[in-house]
C-alpha positions in Angstrom: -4.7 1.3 -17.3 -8.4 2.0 -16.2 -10.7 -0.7 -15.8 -12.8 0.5 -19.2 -9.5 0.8 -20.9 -8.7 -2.8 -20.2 -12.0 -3.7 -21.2 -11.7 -1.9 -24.4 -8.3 -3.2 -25.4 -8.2 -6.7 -23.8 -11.1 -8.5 -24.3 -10.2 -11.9 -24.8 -7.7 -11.4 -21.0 -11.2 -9.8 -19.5 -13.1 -13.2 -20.5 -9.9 -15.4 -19.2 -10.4 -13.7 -15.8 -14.0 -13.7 -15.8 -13.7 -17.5 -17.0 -11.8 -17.8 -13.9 -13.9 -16.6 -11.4 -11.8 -13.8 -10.8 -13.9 -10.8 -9.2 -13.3 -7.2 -10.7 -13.4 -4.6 -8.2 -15.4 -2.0 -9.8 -15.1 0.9 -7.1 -11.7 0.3 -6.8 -9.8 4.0 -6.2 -6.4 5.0 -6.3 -5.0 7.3 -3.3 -1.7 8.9 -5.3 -1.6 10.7 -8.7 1.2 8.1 -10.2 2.6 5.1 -9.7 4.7 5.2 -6.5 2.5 6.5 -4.3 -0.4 3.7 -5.3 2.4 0.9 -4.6 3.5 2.2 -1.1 0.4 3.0 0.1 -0.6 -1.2 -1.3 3.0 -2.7 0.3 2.9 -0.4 3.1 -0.2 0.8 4.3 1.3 4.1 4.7 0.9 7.8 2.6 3.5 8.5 0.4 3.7 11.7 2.9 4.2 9.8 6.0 6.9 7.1 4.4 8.8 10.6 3.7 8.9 11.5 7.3 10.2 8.3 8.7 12.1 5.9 6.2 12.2 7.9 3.3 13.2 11.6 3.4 14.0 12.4 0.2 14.8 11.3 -3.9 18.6 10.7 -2.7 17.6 8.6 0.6 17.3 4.5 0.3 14.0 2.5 1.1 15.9 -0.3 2.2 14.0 0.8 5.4 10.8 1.5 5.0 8.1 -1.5 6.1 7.2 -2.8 2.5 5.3 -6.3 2.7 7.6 -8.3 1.0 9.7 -8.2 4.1 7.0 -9.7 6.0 6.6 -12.4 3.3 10.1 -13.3 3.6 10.2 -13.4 7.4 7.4 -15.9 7.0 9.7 -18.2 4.9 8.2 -17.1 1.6 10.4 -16.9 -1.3 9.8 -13.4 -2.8 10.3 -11.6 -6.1 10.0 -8.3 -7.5 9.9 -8.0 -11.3 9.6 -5.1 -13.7 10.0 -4.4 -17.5 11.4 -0.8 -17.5 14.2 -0.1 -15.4 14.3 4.0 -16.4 10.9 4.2 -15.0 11.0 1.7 -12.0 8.7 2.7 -9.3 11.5 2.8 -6.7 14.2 4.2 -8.7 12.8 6.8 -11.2 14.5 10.1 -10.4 15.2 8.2 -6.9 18.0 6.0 -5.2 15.8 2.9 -5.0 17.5 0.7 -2.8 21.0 -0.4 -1.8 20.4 -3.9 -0.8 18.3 -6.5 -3.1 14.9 -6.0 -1.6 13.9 -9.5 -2.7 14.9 -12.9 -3.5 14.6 -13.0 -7.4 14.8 -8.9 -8.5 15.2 -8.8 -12.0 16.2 -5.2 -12.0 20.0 -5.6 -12.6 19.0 -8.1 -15.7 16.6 -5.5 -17.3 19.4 -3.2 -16.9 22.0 -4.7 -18.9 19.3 -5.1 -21.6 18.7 -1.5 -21.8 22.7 -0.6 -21.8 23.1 -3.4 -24.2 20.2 -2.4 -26.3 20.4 1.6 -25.7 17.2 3.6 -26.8 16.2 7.0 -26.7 13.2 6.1 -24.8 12.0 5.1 -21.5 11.1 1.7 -22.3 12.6 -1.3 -24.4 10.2 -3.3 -26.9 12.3 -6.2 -27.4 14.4 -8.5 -25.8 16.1 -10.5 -28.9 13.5 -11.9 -31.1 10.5 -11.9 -28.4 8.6 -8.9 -26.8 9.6 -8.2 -23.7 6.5 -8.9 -22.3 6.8 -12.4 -23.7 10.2 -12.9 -22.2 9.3 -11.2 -18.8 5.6 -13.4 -18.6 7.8 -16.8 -19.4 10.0 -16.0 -16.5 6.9 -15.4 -13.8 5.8 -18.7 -15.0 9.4 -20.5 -14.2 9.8 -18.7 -10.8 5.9 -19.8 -9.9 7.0 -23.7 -10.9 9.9 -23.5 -9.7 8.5 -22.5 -5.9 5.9 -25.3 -6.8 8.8 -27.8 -7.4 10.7 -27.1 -4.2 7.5 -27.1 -2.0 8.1 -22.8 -1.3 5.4 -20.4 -0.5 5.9 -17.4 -3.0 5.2 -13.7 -2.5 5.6 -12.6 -6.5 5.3 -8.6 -7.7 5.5 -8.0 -10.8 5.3 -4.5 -12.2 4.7 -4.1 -16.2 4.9 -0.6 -17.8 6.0 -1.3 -21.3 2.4 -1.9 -22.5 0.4 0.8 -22.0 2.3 3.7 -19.9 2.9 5.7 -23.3 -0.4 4.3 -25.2 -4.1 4.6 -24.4 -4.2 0.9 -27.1 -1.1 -0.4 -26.8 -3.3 -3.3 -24.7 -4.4 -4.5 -27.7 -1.2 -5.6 -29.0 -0.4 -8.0 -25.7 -4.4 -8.9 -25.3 -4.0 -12.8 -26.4 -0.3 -13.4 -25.1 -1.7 -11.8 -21.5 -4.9 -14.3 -21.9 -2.6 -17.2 -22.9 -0.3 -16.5 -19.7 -3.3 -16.9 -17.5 -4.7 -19.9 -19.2 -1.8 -21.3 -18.7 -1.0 -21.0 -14.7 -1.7 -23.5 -12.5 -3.8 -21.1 -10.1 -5.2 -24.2 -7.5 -3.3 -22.7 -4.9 -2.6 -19.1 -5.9 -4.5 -15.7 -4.9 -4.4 -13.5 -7.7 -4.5 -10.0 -8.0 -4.6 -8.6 -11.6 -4.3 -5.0 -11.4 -3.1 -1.0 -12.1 -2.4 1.8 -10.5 -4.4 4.4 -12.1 -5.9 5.6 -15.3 -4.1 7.1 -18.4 -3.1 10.5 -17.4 -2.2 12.5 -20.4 -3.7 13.4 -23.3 -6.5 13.9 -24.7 -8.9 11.8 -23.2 -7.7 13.2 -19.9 -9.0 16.3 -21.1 -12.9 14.5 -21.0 -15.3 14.1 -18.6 -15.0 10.4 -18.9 -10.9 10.6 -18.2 -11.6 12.3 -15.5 -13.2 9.4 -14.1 -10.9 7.0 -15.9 -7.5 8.2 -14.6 -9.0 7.6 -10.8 -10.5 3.7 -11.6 -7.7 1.6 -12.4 -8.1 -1.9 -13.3 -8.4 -4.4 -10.8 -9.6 -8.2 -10.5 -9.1 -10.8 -7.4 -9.2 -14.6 -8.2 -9.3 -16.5 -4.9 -8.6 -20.3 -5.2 -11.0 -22.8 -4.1 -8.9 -24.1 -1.6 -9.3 -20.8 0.1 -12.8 -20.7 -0.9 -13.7 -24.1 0.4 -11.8 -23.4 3.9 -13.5 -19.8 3.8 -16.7 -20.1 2.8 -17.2 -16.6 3.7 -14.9 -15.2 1.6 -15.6 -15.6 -2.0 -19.5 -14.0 -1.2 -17.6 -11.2 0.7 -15.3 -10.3 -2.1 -18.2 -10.6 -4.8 -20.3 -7.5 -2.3 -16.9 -5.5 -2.0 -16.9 -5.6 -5.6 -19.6 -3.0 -5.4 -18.3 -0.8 -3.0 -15.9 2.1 -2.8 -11.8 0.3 -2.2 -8.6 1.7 -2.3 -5.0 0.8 -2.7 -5.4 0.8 1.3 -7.2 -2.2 1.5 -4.9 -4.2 -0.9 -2.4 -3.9 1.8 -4.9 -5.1 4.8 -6.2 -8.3 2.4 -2.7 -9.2 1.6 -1.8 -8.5 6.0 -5.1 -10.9 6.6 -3.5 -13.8 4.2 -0.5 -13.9 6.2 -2.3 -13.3 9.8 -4.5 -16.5 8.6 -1.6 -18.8 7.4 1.3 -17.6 9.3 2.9 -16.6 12.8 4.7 -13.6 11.6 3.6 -10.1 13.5 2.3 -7.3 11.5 5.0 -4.7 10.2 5.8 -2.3 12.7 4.5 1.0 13.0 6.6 3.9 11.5 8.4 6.8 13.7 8.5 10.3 12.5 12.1 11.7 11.9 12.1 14.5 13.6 9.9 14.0 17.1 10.0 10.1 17.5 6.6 9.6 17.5 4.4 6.6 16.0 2.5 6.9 12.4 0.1 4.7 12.8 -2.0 3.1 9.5 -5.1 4.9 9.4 -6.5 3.2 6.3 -7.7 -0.2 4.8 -10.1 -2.7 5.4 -9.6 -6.4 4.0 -11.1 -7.0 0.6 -12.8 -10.2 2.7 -14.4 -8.0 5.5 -17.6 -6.3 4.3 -16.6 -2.8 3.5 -19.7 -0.2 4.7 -21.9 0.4 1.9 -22.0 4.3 3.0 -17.7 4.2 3.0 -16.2 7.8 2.2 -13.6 8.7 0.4 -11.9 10.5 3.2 -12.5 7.1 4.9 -10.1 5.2 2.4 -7.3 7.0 2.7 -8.2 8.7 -1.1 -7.9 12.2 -1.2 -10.4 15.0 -2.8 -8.8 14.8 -6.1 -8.9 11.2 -7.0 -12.4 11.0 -5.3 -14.9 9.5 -7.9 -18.0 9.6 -6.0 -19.2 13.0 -7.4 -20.9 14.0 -9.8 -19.2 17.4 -11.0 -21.3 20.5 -12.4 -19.4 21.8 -15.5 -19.4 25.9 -15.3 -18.7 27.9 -17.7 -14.9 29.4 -18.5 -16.1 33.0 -17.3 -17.2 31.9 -14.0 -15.6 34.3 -11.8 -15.2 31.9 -8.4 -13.5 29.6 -11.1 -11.4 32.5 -12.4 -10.4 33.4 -8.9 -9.7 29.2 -8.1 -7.5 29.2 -11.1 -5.6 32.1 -10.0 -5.4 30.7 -6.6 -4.0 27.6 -7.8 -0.6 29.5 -9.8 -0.4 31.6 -7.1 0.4 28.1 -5.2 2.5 26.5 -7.8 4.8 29.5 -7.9 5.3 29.5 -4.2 7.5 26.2 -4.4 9.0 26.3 -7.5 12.9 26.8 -7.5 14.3 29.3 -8.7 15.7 27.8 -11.7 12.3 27.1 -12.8 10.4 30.0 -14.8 7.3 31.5 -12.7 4.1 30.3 -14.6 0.8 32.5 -15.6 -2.4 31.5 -16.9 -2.4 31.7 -20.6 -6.1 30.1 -20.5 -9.1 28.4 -18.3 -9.9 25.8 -20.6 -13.1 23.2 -18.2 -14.7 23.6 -14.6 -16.9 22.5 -12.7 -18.1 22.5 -9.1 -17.9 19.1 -7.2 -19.3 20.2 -4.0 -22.1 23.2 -2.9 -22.8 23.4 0.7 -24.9 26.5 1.8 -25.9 27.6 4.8 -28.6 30.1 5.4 -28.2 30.3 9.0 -24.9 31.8 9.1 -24.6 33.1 5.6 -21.9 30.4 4.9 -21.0 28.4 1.8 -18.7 26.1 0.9 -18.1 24.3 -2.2 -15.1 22.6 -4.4 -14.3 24.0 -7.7 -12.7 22.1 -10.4 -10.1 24.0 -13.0 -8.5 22.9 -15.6 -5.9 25.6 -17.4 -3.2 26.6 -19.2 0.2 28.1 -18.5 2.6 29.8 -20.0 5.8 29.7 -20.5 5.4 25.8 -21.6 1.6 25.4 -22.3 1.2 23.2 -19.2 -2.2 22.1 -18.3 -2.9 21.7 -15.1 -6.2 20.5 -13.2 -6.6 21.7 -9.8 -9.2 21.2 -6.8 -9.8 24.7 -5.2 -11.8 24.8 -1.9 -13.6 27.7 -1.6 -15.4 29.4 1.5 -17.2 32.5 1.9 -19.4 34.4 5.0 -21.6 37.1 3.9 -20.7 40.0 6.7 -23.4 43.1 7.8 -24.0 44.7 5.1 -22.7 47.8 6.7 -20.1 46.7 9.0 -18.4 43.9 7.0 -16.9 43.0 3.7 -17.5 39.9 2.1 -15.2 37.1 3.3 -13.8 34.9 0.7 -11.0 32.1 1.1 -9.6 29.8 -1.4 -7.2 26.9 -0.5 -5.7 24.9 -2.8 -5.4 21.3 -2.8 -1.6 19.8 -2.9 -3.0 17.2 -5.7 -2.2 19.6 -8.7 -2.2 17.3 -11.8 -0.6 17.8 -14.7 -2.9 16.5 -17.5 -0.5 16.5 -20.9 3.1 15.2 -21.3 6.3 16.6 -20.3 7.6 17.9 -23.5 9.9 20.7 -22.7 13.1 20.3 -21.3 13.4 19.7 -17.1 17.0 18.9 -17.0 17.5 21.9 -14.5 15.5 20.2 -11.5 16.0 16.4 -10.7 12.6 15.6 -8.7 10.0 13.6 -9.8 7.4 16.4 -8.3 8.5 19.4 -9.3 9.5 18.4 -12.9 5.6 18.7 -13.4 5.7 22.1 -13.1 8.8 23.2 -13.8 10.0 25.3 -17.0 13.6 25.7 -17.4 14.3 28.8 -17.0 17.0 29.5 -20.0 19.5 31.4 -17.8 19.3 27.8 -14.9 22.3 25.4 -14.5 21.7 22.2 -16.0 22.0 19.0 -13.6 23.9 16.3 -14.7 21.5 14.1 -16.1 20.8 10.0 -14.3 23.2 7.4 -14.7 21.6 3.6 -14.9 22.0 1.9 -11.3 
């Protein structure tokens, strides 16, 4: 959910959190197209790409290794908890192995499972859990485990992931806007940091299609309510948090914040650094500043850890359709996309160049240089895929006599796929490639994912 989508369809749970004092980070950025990749980079501090050289080499390896937070939590005696409402779309799990070992205290996983094969659906997501939604079942039991750690005197470390709501709905908000605002005014928050958040924007349809998605599907929602006992011990904090709020963040610095909470309260040592697979040396974590640190007010987006295509901080220059650099970026772009496809997947032309722009012109007169980002969104066929892609583009005007024209176009890896997967994937089991893959009618079919 973007942060305008949440103010659009949850009004009365904006007012709770602003009633609150909760702070809403308005430059907040994800670093990853969907879901997984925002979450590791916020429990890890770590790419998606560097996780999958160390802990995590492919869909059929286990995470039980990689350095997620909650591990650090735990080691500092912290009971922890890992919640979600949709176990065929789980962050760790979806087309994936998840983990072998229960990664946390409470993990509801196995109980949202036997819901699903109890209530079986032909969809990703269950509505109900008996008479109740399941967000009403699933926010009861946050607010048990929080009193229940209150009770016993435990520090908790609670994640709770909810998809249900709005993954398959730009409103579907709406429909949870007073139960979500009753939750909260509910919670005893003296002694409880808050982070009320999303990973990114909706990503299909067709207000993806808009200029405003475009911004939309990079700002997800995000608010931090810091208790007064912190506050009070910290004056600094509160007045820090309120400048970040104005300022470019990333999923990045959700992970250092969450590191400076436990380097202030506890004795436990940061997460170790991760080892690549194949030459034993040390990834470190490049990225992320604590949300109660002053982030620079000049802070890049190349500085955050966020990547060209989820940048936000441009302003792009719409072209028209016929634009021949665009023509030549879009063709660039398929020309990519069929390079990794399998070859039970269908190879993919452009049916149609539907929006561009240009994000970026650099010229230089000096050497005859220029260099520029172009912006394409198109169609394919077989499949009617639309696709956005960011295409770097550089060119060096030779001697007129001596030298041709030198043109290069390099495609970022952040191709998006901007409507849903309708067609049938069941020939490639990868959470990647199923974006781009059309099933070619003569491939094997894999046997399709059993629940575990």
């Amino acid at each position: 959910m973007s942060r305008l989508s949440f103010h659009r369809t949850m009004p009365k749970t904006r007012a709770m959190l602003e009633g609150l004092g909760a702070v809403e980070m308005l430059g907040y950025t994800k670093v990853g197209e969907n879901t997984l990749p925002n979450i590791m980079a916020a429990l890890s501090g770590y790419l998606e790409a560097n996780l999958r050289d160390s802990c995590f080499f492919d869909n059929d390896t286990p995470q039980d290794e990689c350095p997620y937070l909650w591990k650090r939590f735990s080691r500092a005696n912290y009971m922890t908890a890992f919640i979600e409402d949709a176990p065929l779309l789980a962050i760790f799990h979806y087309l994936k192995t998840g983990f072998v070992k229960q990664p946390t205290d409470i993990y509801l996983r196995p109980f949202m499972l036997g819901v699903y094969q109890h209530e079986p659906t032909p969809y990703f997501t269950i509505d109900c859990i008996g008479t109740e939604s399941v967000d009403e079942v699933i926010l009861r039991y946050i607010a048990n485990v929080m009193k229940m750690a209150t009770d016993i005197d435990v520090p908790l470390f609670l994640l709770s992931w909810m998809t249900n709501l709005a993954h398959g709905s730009l409103v579907g908000g709406k429909y949870a806007d007073e139960l979500y605002a009753d939750f909260l005014k509910n919670l005893d928050l003296n002694n409880t940091l808050l982070f009320f958040m999303s990973d990114h924007g909706y990503r299909f349809g067709s207000i993806r299609q808009t200029f405003a998605g475009w911004y939309e599907d990079k700002l997800p929602n995000f608010w931090v309510y810091l208790p007064q006992t912190l506050g009070t011990k910290h004056s600094d904090w509160l007045p820090t948090l309120k400048t970040n709020s104005m300022r470019l963040t990333s999923t990045f610095d959700l992970y250092r914040t969450m590191s400076h909470i436990l380097n202030e309260f506890t004795t436990t040592p940061e997460l170790p650094v991760i080892k690549h697979k194949t030459t034993g040396l040390e990834i470190g974590r490049k990225f992320g500043q604590s949300f109660f640190e002053e982030v620079p007010i000049l802070r890049e987006c190349i500085g955050a850890g966020i990547a060209e295509s989820f940048c936000a901080c441009v302003v792009p220059q719409r072209l028209s359709t016929n634009d021949s650099l665009l023509e030549k970026s879009a063709e660039a772009a398929i020309v990519h996309i069929n390079s990794f496809l399998p070859p039970q997947c269908a190879k993919l032309k452009i049916l149609s160049i539907e929006a561009g722009a240009v994000a970026k012109y650099r010229q230089n007169s000096r050497d005859g240089t220029t260099n520029s980002t172009y912006i394409v969104a198109f169609v394919t066929q077989p499949g009617q895929f639309i696709f956005e892609a960011n295409v770097n583009f550089f060119s060096r005007n030779g001697n007129v006599t001596t030298e041709p024209l030198q043109q290069e176009f390099h495609v970022s890896m952040d191709i998006l796929r901007m409507n849903r997967i309708s067609t049938d994937v069941s020939c490639i089991r990868d959470g990647f490639l199923e974006k781009f893959c059309y099933c070619d009618s003569t491939s094997t079919l894999i046997k399709k994912t059993t629940l575990s």
